[in-house]
C-alpha positions, 0 to 999 in steps of 0.5 A: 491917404496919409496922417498927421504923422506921415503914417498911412491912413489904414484904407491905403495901407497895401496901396501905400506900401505898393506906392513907396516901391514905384519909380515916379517916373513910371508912374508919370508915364502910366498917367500919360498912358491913361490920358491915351487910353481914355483919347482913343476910347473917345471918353469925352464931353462937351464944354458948353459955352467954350470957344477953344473945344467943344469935346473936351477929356476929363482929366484921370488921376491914377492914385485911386481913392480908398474906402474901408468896407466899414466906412462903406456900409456906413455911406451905404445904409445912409443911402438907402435911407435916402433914396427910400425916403425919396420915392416915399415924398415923390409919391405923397406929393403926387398923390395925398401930400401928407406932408403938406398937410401936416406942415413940414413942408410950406405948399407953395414950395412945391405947386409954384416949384417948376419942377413939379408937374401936375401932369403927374397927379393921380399917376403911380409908375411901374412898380411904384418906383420913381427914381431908378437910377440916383446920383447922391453926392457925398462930401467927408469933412473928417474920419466919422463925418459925411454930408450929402451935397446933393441928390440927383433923381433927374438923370444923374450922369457920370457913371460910364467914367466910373466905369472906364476908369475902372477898366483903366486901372485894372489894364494898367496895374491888374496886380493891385485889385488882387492884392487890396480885395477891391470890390467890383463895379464893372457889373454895372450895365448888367444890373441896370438893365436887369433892375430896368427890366424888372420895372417894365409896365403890367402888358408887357409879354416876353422879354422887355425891350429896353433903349436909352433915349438920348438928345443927340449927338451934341448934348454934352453927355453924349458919350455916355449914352451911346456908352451905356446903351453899348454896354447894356445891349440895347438900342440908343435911340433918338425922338425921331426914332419913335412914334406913337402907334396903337398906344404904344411907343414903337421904335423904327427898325429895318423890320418897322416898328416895334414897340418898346417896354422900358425907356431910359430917358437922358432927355429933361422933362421939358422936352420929353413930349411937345403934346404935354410940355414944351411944343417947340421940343424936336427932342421928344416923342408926342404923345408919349405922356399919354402912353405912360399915364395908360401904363404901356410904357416905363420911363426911367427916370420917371417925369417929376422927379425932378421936385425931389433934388430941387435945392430948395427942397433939399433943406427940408431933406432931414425932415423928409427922411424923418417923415418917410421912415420914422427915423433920423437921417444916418447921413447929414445935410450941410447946413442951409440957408433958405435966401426966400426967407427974409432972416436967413437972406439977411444973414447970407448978404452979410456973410457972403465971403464965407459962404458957397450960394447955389442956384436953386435949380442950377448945376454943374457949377454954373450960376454959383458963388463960391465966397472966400475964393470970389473978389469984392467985385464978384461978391457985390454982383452977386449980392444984387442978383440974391436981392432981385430973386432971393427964392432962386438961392440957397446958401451953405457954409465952405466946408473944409472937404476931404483930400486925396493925393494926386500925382504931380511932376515932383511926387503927390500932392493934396486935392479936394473931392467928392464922391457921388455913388450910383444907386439903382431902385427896383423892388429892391435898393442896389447901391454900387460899391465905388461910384464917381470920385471928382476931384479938383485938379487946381491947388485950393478949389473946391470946385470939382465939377468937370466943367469947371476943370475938375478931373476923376479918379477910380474909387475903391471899396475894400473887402473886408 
């Protein structure tokens, strides 16, 4: 928000001004507000593994994070390029591998990856549109520089927190939306279905019904589902709700079973179908695979995509980019160290106090070093992890991330974030201006996740 200089950055500048004229004492007592609004709304998740409280609040910091409508258009175009790109390389791998054979990317790292499903060979979805609904995140380390930390293509989650913060932020202070031409995100839900419904399968008659599958009530994300269901209107339903009739996947209603076009699934490939993946699954539905590959239903995200926001996969994201779209990509990778291959595994044991080393196929946090803030103890630890299973890891660089203020007791202070923007695919790329800011609540962390104690803040695109 603010220069060098002590002088507002030009994004904030409405806000600023707004800002400086506000009694802090206020705004302290609008914070405890929100926390109120956001407990009675029931906006929680669960800390797996926490012993004090399964359903926990993600903290909400009221100073809103502020992007340019030229900084915007910039992310915006780089993420499509992205996501383009991605559906491009989910396609060639399932079906001719073209990038395979032309060696830009080594073969075993997809057929021993076990994010690839060789039930997915031969098999084009809907539309031809494997990722429907993708989280990408971002991270600013100067005015001009951005990387993406990540691509999401399972099931990213996070954007009913968009949304309630939002709706927050305009209960408690509507005059700012006017005054600084933010750009709306609350129309969310209805673009989703609308892009949900546009992907129903080639027999469907009539309007396509549409219904969020969730794991239940105990998955951490569980707010979310019956959030977005709600907002979209359509059913949310649980594997014991459905059942396989006459090639279809039909939903138990008070008016018996009735079939479903569109499902948008928050439930992990592993456990969408104990007749095709895990057998012990009572989360999924048998012989939904079977249904799908028939073409009588849409799966959103589709099963497999998965490869495609693999770690290890992420290195070679310039080079997929490049590949698809014959051009080089708008927004950077952090640099990567591959820990499979011996030099670059070499380098990182050598280096560890200054790296972030990831699991290949974690996240949320978990099973992550982050070097200069871990203890000897710590490091050496995990040195001996890397060289049990050195193609489980990935390294990066500690990038110095971008801050925003947040409000503390004696006025603002700096706090590291990211911003994952959500991106919805039909036969045409709709990026929503805004997306989900974390932010890292503990002075000095990086570690934004909400799991690991980061908090949210609404993000605001500006108008031109």
């Amino acid at each position: 928000m603010i220069n060098a200089d002590s002088s507002p950055r030009q994004p904030y500048s409405t806000y600023h001004q707004w800002y400086a004229s506000q009694d802090r004492n206020r705004l302290i007592a609008k914070s405890k507000e929100a926390e109120n609004i956001f407990r009675k709304t029931g906006i929680t998740f669960a800390v797996y593994g926490h012993a004090d409280s399964s359903e926990k609040l993600i903290p909400f910091d009221l100073i809103p994070r502020i992007i340019s409508g030229r900084e915007w258009r910039r992310l915006a175009q780089g993420i499509e390029q992205r996501v383009i790109a991605l559906n491009a390389f989910l396609d060639d791998i399932y079906h001719k591998q073209e990038i395979i054979r032309a060696g830009r990317i080594p073969r075993e790292l997809i057929e021993k990856n076990d994010a690839f499903l060789p039930q997915m060979i031969g098999f084009r979805p809907p539309g031809g549109v494997y990722t429907h609904i993708v989280g990408t995140d971002i991270v600013r380390t100067g005015e001009d520089q951005f990387y993406v930390l990540e691509d999401n293509a399972r099931t990213p989650s996070g954007v009913s927190y968009m949304l309630e913060n939002r709706e927050t932020m305009m209960q408690m202070f509507p005059e700012l939306f006017h005054q600084n031409r933010v750009r709306p995100v609350e129309n969310y839900p209805y673009l989703l279905r609308q892009s949900l419904s546009s992907l129903a399968p080639p027999g469907c008659a009539g309007k396509p019904r549409v219904a969020v599958l969730t794991p239940g009530i105990y998955n951490s994300a569980f707010y979310e589902h019956a959030f977005l269901a709600d907002m979209m209107g359509v059913e949310l339903v649980e594997g014991s709700d459905l059942r396989v009739i006459d090639g279809k996947v039909k939903m138990r209603t008070t008016r018996g079973y009735e079939a479903i076009d569109v499902l948008y699934r928050r439930v992990d490939d592993d456990f969408l179908d104990p007749l095709t993946f895990r057998p012990d699954s009572a989360l999924g539905i048998p012989g939904i695979m079977d249904v799908y590959r028939a073409g009588n239903i849409t799966i959103a995200n589709a099963p497999g995509t998965g490869i495609s926001d693999d770690k290890a996969i992420y290195s070679y994201m310039p080079e997929i980019v490049e590949f698809y779209t014959g051009r080089k990509p708008l927004l950077e990778n952090v640099p990567t160290w591959r820990c499979s291959e011996p030099q670059s595994l070499k380098y990182v044991l050598e280096h560890l106090e200054e790296l972030v080393v990831k699991e290949v196929h974690g996240s949320g946090g978990y099973g992550m070093l982050v070097g200069p803030t871990a203890t000897k103890k710590e490091r050496a630890a995990f040195a001996e992890k890397l060289r049990e299973r050195p193609g489980n890891y990935i390294a990066q660089p500690t990038l110095s991330l971008s801050t925003v203020p947040i409000l503390v007791n004696k006025g603002i202070a700096p706090r590291h974030v990211d911003l994952r923007p959500y991106v919805l695919v039909s036969d045409k790329v709709q990026i929503i201006p805004g997306g989900l800011t974390r932010v890292a609540l503990k002075e000095g962390s990086l570690v934004v996740n909400s799991s690991q104690g980061g908090g949210t803040k609404d993000t605001w695109v500006l108008e031109d």
